[in-house]
C-alpha positions in Angstrom: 0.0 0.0 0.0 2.8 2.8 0.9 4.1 2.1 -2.3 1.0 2.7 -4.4 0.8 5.7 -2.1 4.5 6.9 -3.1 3.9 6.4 -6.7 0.5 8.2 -6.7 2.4 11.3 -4.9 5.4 11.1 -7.3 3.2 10.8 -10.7 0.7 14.1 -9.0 3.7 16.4 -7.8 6.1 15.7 -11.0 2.9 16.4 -13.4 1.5 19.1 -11.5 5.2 20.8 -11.4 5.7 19.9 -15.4 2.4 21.7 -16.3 3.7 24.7 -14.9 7.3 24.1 -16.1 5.7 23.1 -19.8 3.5 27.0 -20.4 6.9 28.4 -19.3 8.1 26.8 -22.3 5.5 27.1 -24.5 5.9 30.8 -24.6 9.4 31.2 -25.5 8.3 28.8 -28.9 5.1 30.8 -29.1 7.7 34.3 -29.5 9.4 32.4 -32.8 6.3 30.9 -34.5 6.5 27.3 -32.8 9.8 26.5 -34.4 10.7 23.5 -32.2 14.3 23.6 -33.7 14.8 27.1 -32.9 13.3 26.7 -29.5 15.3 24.4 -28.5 18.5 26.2 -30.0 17.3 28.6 -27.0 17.7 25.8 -24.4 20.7 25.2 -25.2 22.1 28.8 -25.5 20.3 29.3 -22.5 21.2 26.4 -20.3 17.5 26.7 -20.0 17.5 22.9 -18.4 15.5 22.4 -15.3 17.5 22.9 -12.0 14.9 23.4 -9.2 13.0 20.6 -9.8 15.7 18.1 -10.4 17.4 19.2 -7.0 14.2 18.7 -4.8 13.6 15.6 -6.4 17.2 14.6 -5.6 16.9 15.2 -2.1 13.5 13.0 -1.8 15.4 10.2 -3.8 18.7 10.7 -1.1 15.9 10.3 1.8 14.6 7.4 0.6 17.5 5.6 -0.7 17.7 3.7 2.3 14.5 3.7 3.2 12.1 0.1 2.9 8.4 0.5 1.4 6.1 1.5 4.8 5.3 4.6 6.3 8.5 6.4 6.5 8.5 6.1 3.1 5.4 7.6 2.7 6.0 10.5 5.0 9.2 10.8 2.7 7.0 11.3 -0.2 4.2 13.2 1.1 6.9 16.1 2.3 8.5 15.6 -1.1 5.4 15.8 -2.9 4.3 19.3 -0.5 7.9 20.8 -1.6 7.9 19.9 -5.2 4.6 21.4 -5.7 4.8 24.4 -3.6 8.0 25.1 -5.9 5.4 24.4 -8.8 3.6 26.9 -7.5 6.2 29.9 -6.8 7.0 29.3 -10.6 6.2 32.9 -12.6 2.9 32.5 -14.9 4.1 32.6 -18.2 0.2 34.1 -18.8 1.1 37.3 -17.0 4.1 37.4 -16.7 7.4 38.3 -19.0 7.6 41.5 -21.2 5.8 39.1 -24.2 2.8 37.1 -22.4 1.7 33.4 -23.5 -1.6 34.1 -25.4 -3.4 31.3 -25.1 -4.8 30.8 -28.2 -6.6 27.9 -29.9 -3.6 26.8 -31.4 -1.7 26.9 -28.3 -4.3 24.8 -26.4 -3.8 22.3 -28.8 -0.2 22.1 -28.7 -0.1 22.4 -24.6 -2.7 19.7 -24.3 -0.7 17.4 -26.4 2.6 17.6 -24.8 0.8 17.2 -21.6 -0.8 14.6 -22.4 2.7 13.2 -23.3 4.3 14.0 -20.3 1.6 12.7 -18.1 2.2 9.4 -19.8 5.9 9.2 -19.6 5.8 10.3 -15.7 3.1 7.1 -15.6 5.4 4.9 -17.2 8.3 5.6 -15.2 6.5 5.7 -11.9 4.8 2.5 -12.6 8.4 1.3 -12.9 9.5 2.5 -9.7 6.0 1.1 -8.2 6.6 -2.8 -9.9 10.2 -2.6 -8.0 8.9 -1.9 -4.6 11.5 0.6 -3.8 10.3 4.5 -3.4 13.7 6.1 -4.2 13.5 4.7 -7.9 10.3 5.9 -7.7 10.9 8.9 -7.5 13.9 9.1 -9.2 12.8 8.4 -12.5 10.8 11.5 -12.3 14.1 13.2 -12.7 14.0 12.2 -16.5 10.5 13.6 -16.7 11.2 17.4 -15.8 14.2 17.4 -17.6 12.2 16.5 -21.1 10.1 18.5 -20.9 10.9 21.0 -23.5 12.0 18.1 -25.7 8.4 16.6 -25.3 7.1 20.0 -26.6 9.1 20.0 -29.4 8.1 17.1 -30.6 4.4 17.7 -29.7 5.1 20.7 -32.2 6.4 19.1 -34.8 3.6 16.0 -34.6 1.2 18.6 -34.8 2.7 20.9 -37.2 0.5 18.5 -40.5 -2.4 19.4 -38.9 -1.7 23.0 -38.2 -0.6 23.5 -42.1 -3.9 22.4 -43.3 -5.7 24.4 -40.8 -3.7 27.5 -41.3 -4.7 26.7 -45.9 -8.9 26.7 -44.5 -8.4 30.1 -42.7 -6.1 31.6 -45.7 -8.9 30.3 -48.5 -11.5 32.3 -45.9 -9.7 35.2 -45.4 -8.9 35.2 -49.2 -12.4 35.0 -50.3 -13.3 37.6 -47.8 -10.7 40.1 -49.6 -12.1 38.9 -53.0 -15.4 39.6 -52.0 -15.0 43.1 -50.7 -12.6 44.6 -52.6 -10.5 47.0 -50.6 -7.9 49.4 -52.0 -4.5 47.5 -50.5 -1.6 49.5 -49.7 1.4 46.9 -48.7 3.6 48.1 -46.1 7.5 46.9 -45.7 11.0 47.3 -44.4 13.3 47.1 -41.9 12.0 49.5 -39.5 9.1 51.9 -39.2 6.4 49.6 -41.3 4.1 49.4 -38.1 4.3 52.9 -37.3 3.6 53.9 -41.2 0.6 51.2 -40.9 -0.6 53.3 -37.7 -0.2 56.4 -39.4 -1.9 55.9 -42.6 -4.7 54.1 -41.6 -5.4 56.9 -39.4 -4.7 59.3 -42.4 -6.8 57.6 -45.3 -9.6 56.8 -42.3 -9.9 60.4 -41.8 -9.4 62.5 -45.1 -10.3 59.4 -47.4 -12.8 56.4 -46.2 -13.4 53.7 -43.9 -9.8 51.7 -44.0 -9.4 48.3 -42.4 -6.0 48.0 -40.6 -4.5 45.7 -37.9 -3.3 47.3 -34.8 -0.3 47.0 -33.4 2.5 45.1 -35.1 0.7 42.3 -37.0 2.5 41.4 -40.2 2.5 37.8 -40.5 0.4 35.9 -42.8 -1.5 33.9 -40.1 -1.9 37.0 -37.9 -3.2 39.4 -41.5 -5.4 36.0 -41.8 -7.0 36.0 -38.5 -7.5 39.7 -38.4 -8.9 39.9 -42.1 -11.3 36.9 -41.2 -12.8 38.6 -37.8 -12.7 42.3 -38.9 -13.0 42.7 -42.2 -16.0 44.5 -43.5 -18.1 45.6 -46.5 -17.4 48.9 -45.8 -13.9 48.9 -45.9 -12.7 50.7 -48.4 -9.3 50.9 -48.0 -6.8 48.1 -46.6 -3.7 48.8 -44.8 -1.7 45.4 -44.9 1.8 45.3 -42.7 4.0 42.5 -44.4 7.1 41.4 -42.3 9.8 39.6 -43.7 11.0 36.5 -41.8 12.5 34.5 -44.8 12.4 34.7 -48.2 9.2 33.9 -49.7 7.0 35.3 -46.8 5.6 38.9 -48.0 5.2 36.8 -51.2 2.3 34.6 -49.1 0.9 37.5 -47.9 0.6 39.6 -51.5 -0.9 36.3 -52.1 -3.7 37.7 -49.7 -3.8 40.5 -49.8 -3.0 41.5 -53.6 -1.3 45.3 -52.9 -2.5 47.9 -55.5 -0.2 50.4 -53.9 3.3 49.9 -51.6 5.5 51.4 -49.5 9.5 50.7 -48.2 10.0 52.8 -45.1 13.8 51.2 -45.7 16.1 48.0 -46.4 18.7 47.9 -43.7 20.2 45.1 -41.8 17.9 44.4 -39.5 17.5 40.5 -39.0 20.8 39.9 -41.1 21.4 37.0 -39.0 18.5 35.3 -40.3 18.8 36.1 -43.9 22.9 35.4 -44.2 23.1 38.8 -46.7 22.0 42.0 -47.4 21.5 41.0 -50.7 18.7 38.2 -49.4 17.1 41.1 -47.0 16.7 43.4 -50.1 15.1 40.0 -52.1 13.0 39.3 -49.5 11.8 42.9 -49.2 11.0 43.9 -52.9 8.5 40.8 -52.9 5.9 43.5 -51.8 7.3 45.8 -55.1 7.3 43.0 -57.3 3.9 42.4 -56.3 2.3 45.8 -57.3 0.8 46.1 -61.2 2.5 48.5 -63.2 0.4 51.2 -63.0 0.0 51.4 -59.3 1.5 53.3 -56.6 5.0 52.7 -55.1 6.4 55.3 -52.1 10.0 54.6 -51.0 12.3 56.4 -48.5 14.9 57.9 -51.0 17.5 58.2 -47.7 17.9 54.9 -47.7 19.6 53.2 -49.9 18.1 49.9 -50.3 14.6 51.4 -50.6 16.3 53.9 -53.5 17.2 50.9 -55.3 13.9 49.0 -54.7 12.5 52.5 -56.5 14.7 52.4 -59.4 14.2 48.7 -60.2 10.6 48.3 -59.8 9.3 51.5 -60.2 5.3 51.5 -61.2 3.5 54.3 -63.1 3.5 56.4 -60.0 6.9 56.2 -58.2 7.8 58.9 -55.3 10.7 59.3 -53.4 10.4 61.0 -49.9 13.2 61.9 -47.4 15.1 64.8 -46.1 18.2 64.4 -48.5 16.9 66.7 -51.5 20.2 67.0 -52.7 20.0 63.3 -53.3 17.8 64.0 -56.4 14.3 62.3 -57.1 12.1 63.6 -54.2 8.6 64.0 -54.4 8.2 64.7 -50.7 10.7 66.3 -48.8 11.4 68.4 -45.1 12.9 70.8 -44.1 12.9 73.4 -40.9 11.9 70.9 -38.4 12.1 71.5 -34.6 11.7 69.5 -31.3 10.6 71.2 -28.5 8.7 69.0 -25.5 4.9 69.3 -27.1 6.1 68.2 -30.7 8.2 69.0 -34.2 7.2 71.5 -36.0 8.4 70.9 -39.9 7.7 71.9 -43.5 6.8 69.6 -46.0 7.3 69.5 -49.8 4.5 68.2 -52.3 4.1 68.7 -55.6 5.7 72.2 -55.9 4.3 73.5 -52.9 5.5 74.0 -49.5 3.2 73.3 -46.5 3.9 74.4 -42.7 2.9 71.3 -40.5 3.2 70.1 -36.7 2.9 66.9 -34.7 3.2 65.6 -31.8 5.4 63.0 -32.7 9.4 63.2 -31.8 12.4 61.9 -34.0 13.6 61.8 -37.6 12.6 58.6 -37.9 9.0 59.8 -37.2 9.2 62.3 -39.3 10.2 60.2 -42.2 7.6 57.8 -41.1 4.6 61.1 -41.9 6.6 61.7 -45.2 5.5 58.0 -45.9 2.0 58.2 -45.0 1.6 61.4 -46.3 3.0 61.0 -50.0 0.8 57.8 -50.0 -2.6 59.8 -48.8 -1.7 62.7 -51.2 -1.4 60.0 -53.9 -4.5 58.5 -53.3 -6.4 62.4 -54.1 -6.0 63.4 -50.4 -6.0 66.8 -49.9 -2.5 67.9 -48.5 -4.1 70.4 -46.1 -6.4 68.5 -44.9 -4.0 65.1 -44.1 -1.4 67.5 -42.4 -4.6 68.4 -40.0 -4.8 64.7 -39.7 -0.8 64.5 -39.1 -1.4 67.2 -35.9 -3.4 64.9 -34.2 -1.7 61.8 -34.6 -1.1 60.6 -31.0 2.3 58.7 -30.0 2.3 55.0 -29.9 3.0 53.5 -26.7 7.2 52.4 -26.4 8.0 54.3 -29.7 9.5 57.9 -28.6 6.3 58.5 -26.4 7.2 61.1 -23.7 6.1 60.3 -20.2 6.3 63.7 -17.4 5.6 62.8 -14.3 7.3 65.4 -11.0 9.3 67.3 -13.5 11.2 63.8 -14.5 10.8 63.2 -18.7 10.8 59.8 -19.5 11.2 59.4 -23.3 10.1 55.4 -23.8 11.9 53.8 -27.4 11.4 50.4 -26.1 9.1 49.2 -28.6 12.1 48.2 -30.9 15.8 49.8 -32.1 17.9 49.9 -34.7 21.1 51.9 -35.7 18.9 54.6 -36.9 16.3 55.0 -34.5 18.7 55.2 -31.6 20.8 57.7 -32.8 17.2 59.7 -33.7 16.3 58.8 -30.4 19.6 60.1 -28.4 19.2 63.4 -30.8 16.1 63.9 -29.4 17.3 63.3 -25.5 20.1 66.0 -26.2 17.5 68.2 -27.7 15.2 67.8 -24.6 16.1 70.6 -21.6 17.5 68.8 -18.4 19.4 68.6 -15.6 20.6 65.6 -16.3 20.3 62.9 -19.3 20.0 59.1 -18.5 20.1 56.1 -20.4 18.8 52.6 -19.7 19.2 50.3 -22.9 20.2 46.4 -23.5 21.7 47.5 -27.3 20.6 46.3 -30.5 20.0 42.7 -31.5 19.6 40.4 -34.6 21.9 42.5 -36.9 24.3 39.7 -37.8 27.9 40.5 -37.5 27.4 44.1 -37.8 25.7 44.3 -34.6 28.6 45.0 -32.1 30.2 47.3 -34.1 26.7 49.2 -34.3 26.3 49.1 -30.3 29.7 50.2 -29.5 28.6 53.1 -32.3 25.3 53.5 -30.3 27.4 53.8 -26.9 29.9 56.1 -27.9 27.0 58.7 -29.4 25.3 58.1 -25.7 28.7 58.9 -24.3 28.8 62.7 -25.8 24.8 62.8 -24.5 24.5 61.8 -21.1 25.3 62.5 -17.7 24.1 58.3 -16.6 24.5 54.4 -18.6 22.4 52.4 -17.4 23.1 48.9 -19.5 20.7 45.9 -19.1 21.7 42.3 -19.8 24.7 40.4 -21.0 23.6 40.0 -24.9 25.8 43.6 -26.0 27.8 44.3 -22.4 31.2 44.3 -23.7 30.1 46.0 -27.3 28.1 48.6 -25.4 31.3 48.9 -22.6 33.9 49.9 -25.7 32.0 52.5 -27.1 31.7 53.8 -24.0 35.3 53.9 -23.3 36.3 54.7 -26.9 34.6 58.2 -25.2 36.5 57.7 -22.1 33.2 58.6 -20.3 33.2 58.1 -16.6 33.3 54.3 -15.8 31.4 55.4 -12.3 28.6 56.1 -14.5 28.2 53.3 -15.5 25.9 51.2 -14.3 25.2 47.0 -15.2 21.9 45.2 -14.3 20.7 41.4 -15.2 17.8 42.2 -16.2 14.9 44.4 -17.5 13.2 45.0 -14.2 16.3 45.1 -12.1 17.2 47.8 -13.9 14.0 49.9 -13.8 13.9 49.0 -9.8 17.1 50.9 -9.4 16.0 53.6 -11.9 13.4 54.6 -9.9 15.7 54.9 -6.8 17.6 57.1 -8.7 16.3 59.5 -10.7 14.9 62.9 -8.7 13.8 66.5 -10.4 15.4 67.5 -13.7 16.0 64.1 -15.0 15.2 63.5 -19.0 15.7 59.2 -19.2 15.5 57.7 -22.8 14.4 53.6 -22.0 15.9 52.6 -26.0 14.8 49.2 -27.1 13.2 46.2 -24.5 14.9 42.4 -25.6 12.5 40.1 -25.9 12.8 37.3 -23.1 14.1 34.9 -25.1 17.0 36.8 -25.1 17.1 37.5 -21.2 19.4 35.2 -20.1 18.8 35.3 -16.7 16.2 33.6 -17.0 16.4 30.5 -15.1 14.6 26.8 -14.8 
């Protein structure tokens, strides 16, 4: 009996602490598309192997080692059972917790089920083999094995599943694709390295006000199953207009969404180097992220930034009966839209703005060059679809920040300035700009660098670090992903090593901001890793 009542314990407390240890898990593969392989690559990186459990159930086994089935045993395995599940329970719920929570989702449900159901009969199996021995320690012991597989169940729980998911995913694309055939929107395609979300924001704001109803997903949608579930449950008749974000992840994907959504019009905010890790070249981001040019007819509409030269060549080599340049370069040649006189103050930019021979005198509340480019964008595109200029730069005025993209928080004369949405060279040299430009006491900044620019990206940090160094009084760096990149370009400035200051992690670091700042102080938060790349992060 005390062993039935030991193997009962041991199957409950290892399943109960595996659920817990499996959502944990589940969101880190949810953050790259439930790509087993490259979820695992992150255990590994990581070290991301359960420790916790695997001591507690270590010291149970130790305790009854020696120990004959009876009711030692079973007090053994009731206390081991109490501390392996209150541990379960101390464990952060990946549901609420983290920078990027688990959503839940149908999909989701099906995968966490699966593995569960997995695990639950793998901890069975090896209980039951600890149970037909007689002996409690192997009992529990062989629930050792069980914790530590558990993200190596899930992956293959996500790759069993992943036939099932495809032909799923091909119902809700022929849906959603009927739903766009039926209605007939106007699509404007929206791509590049940086900015497209913002430029998404901006002109479905823009066309919704000066030129009809426009359908757009918020936020920073752009793959093909997120365009698909948000066409299939918001789409309407009345749409007349469709703003479609299209993100790159590999060649071939804008391609699947044009697919979709057929674009009549385009725009490239830019071609950089973002995510040149994943693409190998420059020349495969540039492939991947003309797909949405390719895709527009020759008589439609193409916008491009003509300050960047990827999105310049994109222009020049598919370039549709309407082509226009915008940017700030003029002497660059081939502008349609182009600014000039623009000023930061702590409500806004004021700026004037180029269009079709005419010169227009606008303000927003927006901060940045980057921003500003991003309105140039938005605005050619408007202006090109018979807005009238007057009447979109009203629009422009009134165009509230986004949340994490150069938004300005004041609160007892401290300005916080929060770029933590996302970063790239450009941005945070716009974004360090704007903290000189901002009156204070003193200039603070918390940042974990730049990521996913290939082997570019510690040259670009230590770039990053020695701009801070001529801007601020205070370093604040999080993490270890860009320390030593982000340490040189500090010293390349020979700033102040005392003001320097290195924190774990995300929250560590805003813990001790808060203790520190006082009246005067103007902080710039640039760029938030995601937390697979928090390596602090411990099982």
């Amino acid at each position: 009996m005390s062993s039935l009542i030991t193997f009962v314990l041991a199957f409950a407390a290892t399943l109960f602490f595996s659920a817990k240890r499996l959502a944990r898990y589940l969101r880190v593969a949810q953050q790259d598309e439930y790509n087993s392989r490259r979820m695992l690559d992150w255990v590994r990186s990581n070290s991301a192997y359960d420790t916790r459990g695997t001591v507690v159930l270590s010291v149970i086994v130790l305790a009854a080692l020696f120990t004959e089935p009876g009711m030692i045993a079973v007090i053994i395995s009731i206390a081991g059972a109490a501390a392996l599940t209150g541990l379960a329970s101390s464990e952060p719920d990946p549901r609420s917790s983290g920078k990027i929570k688990l959503n839940m989702t149908e999909r989701a449900l099906r995968i966490y089920r699966s593995a569960f159901f997995m695990i639950a009969a793998l901890s069975f199996g090896f209980g039951f083999l600890g149970y037909w021995a007689q002996h409690p320690a192997l009992t529990w012991a062989v629930q050792i094995l069980v914790v530590q597989s558990v993200p190596w169940i899930l992956a293959f729980a996500l790759d069993v599943l992943k036939p099932g998911e495809e032909r799923r995913q091909l119902r809700y694309l022929d849906q959603a694709a009927a739903k766009v055939r039926k209605y007939d929107p106007f699509i404007i395609g929206i791509t590049g390295s940086y900015g497209k979300t913002s430029v998404k924001n901006m002109l479905g704001e823009l066309l919704q006000t000066t030129r009809g109803a426009t359908f757009w997903p918020r936020r920073g949608v752009n793959t093909l199953m997120g365009n698909t579930r948000l066409i299939r449950e918001q789409l309407k008749p009345s749409h007349e207009y469709a703003v479609i974000e299209m993100g790159a992840y590999r060649r071939g994907s804008i391609e699947k969404v044009c697919e979709l959504t057929p674009p009549k019009a385009a725009i490239i905010t830019a071609i950089g180097n973002m995510h040149l890790e994943r693409f190998g070249s420059r020349e495969n981001i540039y492939r991947a992220k003309t797909e949405l040019a390719r895709a527009v007819a020759d008589d439609g509409i193409l916008v491009c930034n003509g300050d960047d030269p990827g999105a310049r060549r994109a222009a020049e080599e598919f370039g549709k009966r309407t082509t226009i340049l915008y940017g700030f370069d003029k002497d660059a040649g081939g502008l349609g839209v182009w600014m000039e006189d623009f000023n930061v103050d702590p409500e806004g930019t004021s700026f004037k703005i180029h269009w079709d021979g005419k010169l227009y005198g606008g303000r927003t509340k927006l901060l940045g060059k980057p921003a500003l480019s991003n309105i140039m964008a938005a605005f050619a595109m408007a202006c090109a679809l018979g807005a009238d200029p007057q009447f979109v730069l009203a629009a422009i005025s009134n165009l509230a920040p986004v949340d994490n993209r150069l938004s300005v928080v004041k609160t007892d004369k401290i300005v916080q300035l929060n770029d933590a949405y996302n970063s790239n060279p450009i941005g945070f040299a716009a974004a360090l700009d704007v903290l000189a430009a901002f009156p204070g006491d003193r200039k603070i900044l918390v940042t974990p660098g730049m990521i996913e620019l290939g082997e570019e990206q510690t040259e670009a940090n230590a770039e990053a670090a020695s701009r801070a160094a001529e801007v601020c009084d205070l370093v604040m760096l999080v993490g270890d992903t860009n320390l030593d990149a982000l340490r040189s370009g500090l010293e390349r400035k020979r700033f102040p090593q005392e003001k320097v200051l290195v924190f774990e992690d995300r929250d560590t670091a805003l813990e001790n901001l808060r203790r520190l700042q006082k009246s005067g102080d103007v902080i710039l938060l640039e760029n938030d890793l995601p937390d697979v790349f928090e390596e602090y992060v411990r099982f």
